[in-house]
C-alpha positions as CSV (number, residue, x, y, z in Angstrom):
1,X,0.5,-27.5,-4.8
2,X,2.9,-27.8,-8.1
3,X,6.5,-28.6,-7.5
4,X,8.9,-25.2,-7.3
5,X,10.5,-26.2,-10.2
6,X,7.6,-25.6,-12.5
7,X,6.3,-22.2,-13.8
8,X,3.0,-21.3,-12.3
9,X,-0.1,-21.5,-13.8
10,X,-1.9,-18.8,-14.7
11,X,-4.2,-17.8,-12.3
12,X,-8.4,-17.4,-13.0
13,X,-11.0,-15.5,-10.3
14,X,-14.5,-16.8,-10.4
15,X,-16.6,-14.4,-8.8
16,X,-20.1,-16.3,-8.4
17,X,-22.7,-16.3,-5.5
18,X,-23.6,-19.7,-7.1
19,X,-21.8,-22.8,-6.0
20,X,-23.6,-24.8,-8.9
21,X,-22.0,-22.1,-11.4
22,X,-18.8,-21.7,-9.5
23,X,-18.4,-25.6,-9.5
24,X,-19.5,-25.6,-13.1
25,X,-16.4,-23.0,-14.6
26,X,-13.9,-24.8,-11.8
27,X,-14.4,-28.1,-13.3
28,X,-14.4,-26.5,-17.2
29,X,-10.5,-24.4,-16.0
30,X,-9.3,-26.4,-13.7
31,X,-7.2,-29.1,-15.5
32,X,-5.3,-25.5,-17.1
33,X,-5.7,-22.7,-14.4
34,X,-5.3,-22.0,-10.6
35,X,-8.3,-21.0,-9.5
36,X,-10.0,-18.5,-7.2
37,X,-13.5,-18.4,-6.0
38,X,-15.6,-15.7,-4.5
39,X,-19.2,-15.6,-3.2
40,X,-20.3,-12.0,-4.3
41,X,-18.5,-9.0,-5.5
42,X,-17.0,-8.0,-2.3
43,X,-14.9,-10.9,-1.9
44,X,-14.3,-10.9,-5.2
45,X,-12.2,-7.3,-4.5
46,X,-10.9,-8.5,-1.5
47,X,-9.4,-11.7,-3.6
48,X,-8.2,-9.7,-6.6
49,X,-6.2,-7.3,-3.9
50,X,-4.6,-10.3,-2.0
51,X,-3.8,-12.2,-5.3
52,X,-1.8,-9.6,-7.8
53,X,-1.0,-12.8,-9.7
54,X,-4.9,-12.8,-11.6
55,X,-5.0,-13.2,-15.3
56,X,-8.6,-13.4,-16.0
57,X,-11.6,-12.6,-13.8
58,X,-14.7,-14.3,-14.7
59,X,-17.8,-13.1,-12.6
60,X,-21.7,-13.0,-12.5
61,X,-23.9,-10.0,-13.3
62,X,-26.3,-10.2,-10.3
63,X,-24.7,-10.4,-7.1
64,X,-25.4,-9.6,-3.5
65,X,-23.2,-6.7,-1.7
66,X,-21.4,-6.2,-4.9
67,X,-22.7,-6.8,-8.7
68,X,-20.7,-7.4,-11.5
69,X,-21.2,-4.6,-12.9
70,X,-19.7,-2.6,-10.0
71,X,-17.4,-5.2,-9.4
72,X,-16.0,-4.3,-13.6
73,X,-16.1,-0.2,-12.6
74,X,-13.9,-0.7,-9.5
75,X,-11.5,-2.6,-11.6
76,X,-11.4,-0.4,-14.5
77,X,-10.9,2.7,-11.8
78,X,-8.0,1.2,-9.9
79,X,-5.4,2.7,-9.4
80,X,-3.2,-0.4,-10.1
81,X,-2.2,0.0,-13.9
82,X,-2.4,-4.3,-14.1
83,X,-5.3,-4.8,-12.8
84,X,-6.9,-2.1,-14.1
85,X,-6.9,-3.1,-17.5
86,X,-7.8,-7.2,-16.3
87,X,-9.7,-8.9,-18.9
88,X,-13.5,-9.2,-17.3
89,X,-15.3,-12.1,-18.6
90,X,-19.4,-11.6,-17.2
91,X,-22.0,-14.8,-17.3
92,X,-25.5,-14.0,-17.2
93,X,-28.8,-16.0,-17.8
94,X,-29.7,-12.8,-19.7
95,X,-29.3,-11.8,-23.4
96,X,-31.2,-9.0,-24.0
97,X,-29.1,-5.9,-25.7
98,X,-29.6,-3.7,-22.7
99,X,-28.0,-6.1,-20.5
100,X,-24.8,-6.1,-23.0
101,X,-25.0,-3.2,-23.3
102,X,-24.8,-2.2,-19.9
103,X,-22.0,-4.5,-19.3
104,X,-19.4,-3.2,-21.8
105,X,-20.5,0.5,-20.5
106,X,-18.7,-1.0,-17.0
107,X,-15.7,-2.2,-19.2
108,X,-16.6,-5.9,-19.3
109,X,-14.0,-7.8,-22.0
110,X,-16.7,-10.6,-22.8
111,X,-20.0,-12.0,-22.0
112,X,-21.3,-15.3,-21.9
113,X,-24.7,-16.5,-22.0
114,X,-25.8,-19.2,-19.1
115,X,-25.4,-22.1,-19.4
116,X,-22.4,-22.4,-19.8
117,X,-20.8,-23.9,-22.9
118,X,-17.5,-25.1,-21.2
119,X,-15.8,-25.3,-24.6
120,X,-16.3,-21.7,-25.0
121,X,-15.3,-21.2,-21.9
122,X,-11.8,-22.4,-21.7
123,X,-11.3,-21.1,-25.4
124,X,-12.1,-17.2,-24.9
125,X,-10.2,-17.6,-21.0
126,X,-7.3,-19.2,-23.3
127,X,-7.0,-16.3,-25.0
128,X,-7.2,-14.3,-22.3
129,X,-4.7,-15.1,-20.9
130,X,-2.4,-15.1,-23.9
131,X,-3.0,-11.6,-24.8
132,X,-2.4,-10.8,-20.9
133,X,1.1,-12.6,-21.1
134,X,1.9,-10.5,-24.5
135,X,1.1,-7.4,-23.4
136,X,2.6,-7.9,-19.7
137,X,5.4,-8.6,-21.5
138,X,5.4,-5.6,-23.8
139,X,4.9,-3.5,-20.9
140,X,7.8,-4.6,-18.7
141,X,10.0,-3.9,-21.8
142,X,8.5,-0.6,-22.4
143,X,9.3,0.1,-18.6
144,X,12.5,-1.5,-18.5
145,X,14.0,0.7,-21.4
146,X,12.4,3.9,-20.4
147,X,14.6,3.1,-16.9
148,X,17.8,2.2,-19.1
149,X,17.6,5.4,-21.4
150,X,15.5,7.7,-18.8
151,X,12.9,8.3,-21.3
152,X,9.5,7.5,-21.3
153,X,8.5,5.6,-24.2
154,X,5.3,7.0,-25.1
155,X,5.5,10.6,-24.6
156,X,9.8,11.5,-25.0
157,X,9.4,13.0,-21.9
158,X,11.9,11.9,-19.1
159,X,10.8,9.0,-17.5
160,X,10.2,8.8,-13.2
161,X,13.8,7.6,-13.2
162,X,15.3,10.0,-15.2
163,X,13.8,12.8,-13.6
164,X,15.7,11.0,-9.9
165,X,18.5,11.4,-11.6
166,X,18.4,15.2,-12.9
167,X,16.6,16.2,-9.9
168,X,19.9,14.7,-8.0
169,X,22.2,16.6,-10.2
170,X,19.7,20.5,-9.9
171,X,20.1,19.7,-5.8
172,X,23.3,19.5,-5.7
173,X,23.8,22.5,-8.2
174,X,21.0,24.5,-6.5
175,X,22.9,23.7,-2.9
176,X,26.2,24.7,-4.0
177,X,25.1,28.2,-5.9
178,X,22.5,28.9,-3.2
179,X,19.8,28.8,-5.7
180,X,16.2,27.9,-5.3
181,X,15.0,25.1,-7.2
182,X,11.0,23.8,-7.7
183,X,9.1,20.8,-8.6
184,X,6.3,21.1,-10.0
185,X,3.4,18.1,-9.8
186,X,0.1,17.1,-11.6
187,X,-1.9,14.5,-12.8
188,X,-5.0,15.0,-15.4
189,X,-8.0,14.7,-13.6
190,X,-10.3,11.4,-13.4
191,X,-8.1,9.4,-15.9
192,X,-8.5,6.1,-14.8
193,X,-12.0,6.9,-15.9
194,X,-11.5,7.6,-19.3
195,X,-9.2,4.3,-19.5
196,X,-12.1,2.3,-18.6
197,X,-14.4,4.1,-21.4
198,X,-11.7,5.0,-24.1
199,X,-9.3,2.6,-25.6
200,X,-5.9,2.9,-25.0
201,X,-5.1,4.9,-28.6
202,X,-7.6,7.5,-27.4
203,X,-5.8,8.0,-24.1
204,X,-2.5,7.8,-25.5
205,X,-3.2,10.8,-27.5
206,X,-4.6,12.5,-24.6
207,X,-1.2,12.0,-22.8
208,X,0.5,12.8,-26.0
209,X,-1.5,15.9,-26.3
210,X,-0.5,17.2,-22.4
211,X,3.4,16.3,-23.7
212,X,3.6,18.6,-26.4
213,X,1.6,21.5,-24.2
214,X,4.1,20.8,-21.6
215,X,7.3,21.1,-23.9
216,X,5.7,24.2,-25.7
217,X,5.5,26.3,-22.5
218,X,8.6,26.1,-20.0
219,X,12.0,27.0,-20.3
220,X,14.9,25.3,-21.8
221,X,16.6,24.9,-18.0
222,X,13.4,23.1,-17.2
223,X,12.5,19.3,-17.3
224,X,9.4,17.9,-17.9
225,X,8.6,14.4,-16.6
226,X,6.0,11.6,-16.7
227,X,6.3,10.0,-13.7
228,X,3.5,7.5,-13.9
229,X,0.4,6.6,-16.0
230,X,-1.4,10.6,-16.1
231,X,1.1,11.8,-13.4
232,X,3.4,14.6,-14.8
233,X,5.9,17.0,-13.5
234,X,8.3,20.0,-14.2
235,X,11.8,20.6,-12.6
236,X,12.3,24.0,-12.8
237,X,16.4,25.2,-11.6
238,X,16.6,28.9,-10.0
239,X,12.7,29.4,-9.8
240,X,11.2,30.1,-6.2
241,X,7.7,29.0,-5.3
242,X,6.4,32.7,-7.4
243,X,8.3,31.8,-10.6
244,X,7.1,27.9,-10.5
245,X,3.3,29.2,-10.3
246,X,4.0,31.4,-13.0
């Protein structure tokens, strides 16, 4: 246990039904990183969902219950915008292309060859790690000015908090005049998916693309929101459940 007055260190999962190999990356991180270990995939879920605080997850290809291959897809599909873009570091005792191949098809970061150079190890976790903490960063900043200004950064749109605070304002207006008022709610189908293939300038556009649709095709009374990664909605003041589906 470190002493509550010093920052934390960053936290590494090792997901490895070897103890040898487990043992092997522990003693190569261990003098830099808090570590977590797992048997097999499984656990490996079950320890990334009790420990938000992960930087890196390094795990094997072949695993029982879970491989690491499907251990990468469920990451990549979660629903959880951090972990879902987790850097994945894979070791296998294979380097044939196909195996690569098949690993950065599941959205695997990096690979590394058994054995295990512990050199290279600690330098690609390293920086890891450091790209996490920049773009962590980056992204609470995003956040915390699309919450200030109550616009979302990427698409102009309001933001989840600006939309709580028009939608406050069309109640009270739609209470007082006796008015109906709608929200309308959507999300773009399997987009988690698409993060995990695509990288994030390809989705960006995609999100960009539903923006300027959105804007092109409701009323000036109306506000258009994106209230979370591919979640989107419309406001819509004196429109009933017809005029909202049309």
């Amino acid at each position: 246990n470190q002493p509550a007055d010093l920052p934390r260190r960053p936290v590494i999962l090792i997901v490895d039904d070897s103890r040898v190999i487990r043992t092997t990356v522990s003693k190569a991180l261990s003098e830099h990183y808090e570590l977590i270990e797992a048997d097999d995939g499984e656990q490996g879920w079950t320890r990334l969902n009790e420990n938000p605080a992960v930087s890196v997850v390094i795990t094997d290809m072949e695993m029982p219950r879970l491989n690491g291959y499907s251990l990468t897809e469920r990451i990549r599909l979660s629903g959880n915008h951090t972990r879902r873009h987790l850097p994945v570091i894979m070791l296998s005792g294979e380097s044939d292309a196909a195996a690569r191949e098949k690993a950065i098809a599941a959205g695997v970061s990096d690979f590394i060859i058994k054995p295990i150079d512990r050199t290279q190890l600690l330098a690609r976790v390293k920086s890891y790690v450091e790209h996490g903490i920049t773009v962590r960063a980056l992204t609470e900043s995003e956040h915390a000015l699309s919450e200030e200004t109550g616009t979302d950064h990427l698409t102009h749109l309001a933001s989840h908090h600006g939309l709580i605070n028009q939608g406050g304002q069309a109640v009270a207006y739609a209470l007082r005049q006796l008015q109906n008022l709608s929200l309308i709610r959507f999300a773009i189908d399997d987009f988690e998916s698409l993060t995990s293939r695509y990288d994030s300038d390809s989705t960006d556009a995609i999100l960009l693309r539903v923006a300027v649709l959105l804007k092109a095709h409701v009323r000036r009374e109306d506000t258009v929101a994106r209230i979370a990664d591919s979640d989107f909605a419309i406001l819509t003041p004196a429109a009933g459940r017809f005029e909202a589906a049309v």
